[in-house]
N, C-alpha and C positions, 0 to 999 in steps of 0.2 A: 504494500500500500504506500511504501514509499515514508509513511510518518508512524510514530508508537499508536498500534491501532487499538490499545486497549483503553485509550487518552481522547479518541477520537468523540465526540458530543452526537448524543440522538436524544432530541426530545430534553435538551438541558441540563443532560449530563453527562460524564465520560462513562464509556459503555463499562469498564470493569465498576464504577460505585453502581452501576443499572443490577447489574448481576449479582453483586454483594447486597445492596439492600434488599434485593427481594430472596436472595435465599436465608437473610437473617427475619425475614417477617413469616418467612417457612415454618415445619416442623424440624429441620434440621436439629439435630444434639449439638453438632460444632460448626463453625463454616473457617474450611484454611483455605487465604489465598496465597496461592505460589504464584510468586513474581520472580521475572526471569531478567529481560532486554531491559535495561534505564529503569529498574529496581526501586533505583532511591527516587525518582523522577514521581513514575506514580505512586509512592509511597508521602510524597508532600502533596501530590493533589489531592490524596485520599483522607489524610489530617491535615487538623485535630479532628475535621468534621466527622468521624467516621470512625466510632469505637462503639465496641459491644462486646461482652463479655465471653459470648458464644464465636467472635473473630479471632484468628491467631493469621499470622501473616507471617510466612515465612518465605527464604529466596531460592532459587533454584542459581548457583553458580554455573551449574552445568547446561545453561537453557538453549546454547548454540548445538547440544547435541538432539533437540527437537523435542515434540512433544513428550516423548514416552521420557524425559527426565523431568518434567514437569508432574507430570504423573508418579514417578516415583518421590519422588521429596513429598508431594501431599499425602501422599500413603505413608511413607516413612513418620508422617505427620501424627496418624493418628490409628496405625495400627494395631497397635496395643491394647487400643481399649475398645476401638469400631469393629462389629461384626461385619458392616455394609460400608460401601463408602459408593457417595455418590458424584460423578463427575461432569463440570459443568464448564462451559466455554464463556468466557468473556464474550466472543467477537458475536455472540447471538444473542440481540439487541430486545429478542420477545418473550425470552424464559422471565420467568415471575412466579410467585411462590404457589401459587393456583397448580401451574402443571410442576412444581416439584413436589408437591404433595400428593397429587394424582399419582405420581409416577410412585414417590413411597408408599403409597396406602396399597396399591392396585401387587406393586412387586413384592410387599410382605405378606401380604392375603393369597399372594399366588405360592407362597414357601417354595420357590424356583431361587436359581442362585445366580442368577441375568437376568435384569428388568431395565426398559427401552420404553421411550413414549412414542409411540406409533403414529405419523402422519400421513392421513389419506395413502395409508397402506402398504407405508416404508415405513424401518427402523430409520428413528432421529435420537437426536439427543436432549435431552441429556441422558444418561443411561447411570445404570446403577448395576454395583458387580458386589458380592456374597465374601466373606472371609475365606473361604474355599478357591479363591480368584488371586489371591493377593502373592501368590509367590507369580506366576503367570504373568503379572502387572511389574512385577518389578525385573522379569525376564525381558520385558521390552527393550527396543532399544529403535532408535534415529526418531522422526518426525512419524510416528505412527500412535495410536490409539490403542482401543480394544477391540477394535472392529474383528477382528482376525478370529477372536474368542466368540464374539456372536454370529460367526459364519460358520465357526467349526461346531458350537455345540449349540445348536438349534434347539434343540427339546429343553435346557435348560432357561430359556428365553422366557419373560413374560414380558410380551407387549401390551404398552397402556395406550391407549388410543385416546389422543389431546381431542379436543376439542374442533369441531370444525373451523372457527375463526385463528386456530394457534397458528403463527405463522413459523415457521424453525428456520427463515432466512438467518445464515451464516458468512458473515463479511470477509471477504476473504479480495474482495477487488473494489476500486474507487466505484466501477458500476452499483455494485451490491450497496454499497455507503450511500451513492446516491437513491437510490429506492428506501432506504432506511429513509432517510431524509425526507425525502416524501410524504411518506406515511405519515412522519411525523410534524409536516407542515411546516418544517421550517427552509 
């Protein structure tokens, strides 16, 4: 995107405080955000305004080896004491605490150990993976996810089907930013 896209503003504010406030008005137990690129950078845009007890914030030194160490530092984070850990992207500007809780009520009701919020009939994210996931997770390695784990073990999947208005647009290009923007009237 050319600029720190987790800094970039929809709707009046930078997309990573969009996704921390509302996973802290969630039922989440904890919310870690791992910061990777210009660390200290969004970490002054994020305070003072922006404490809560249920936040821990921690960095990823190793963020230029791609996602799956981002992934690992927040699991490192809090596996100790999390059964479940749920994984959530900055750069998608429409998660809110509505469909994280869908997604946890729907994935513990299902005692499956993969749970996905299903959009008009694809897996999306944010997804949620089982204590039984976590050596698996931390086997990753470059700019990849967990995607791999819900290709391979299908039957352990429960999809929660969002909402028809949820959008899971994912910024990933100035196009995509620009549609965000839109939406959002500004």
């Amino acid at each position: 995107m050319g600029k720190t896209k987790q800094l970039l503003k929809v709707g009046g504010k930078t997309l990573v405080e969009r996704v921390v406030q509302e996973a802290l008005k969630s039922d989440l137990d904890e919310v870690v955000l791992v910061l990777g690129h210009r660390a200290g950078t969004v970490r002054d845009v994020l305070f003072p305004g922006l404490q809560h007890a249920r936040l821990r914030i921690v960095e990823n030194p190793h963020y230029r080896e791609g996602m799956s160490s981002s992934i690992r530092v927040g699991l490192g984070a809090v596996e100790e004491r999390a059964d479940h850990v749920m994984i959530l992207l900055a750069d998608m500007p429409h998660i809110n605490a509505h469909i994280i809780d869908l997604l946890l009520a729907g994935y513990l009701a299902s005692r499956k150990t993969l749970g996905a919020i299903s959009v008009r009939g694809r897996r999306s994210l944010p997804v949620i993976l089982g204590r039984a996931w976590y050596g698996a997770l931390h086997d990753l390695k470059g700019d990849v996810g967990a995607r791999a784990l819900f290709d391979a073990f299908r039957n352990e999947v429960c999809l929660v089907d969002a909402p028809p208005t949820y959008d899971d647009l994912d910024l990933d290009t100035p196009e995509d930013y620009q549609k965000a923007l839109s939406e959002n009237h500004e």
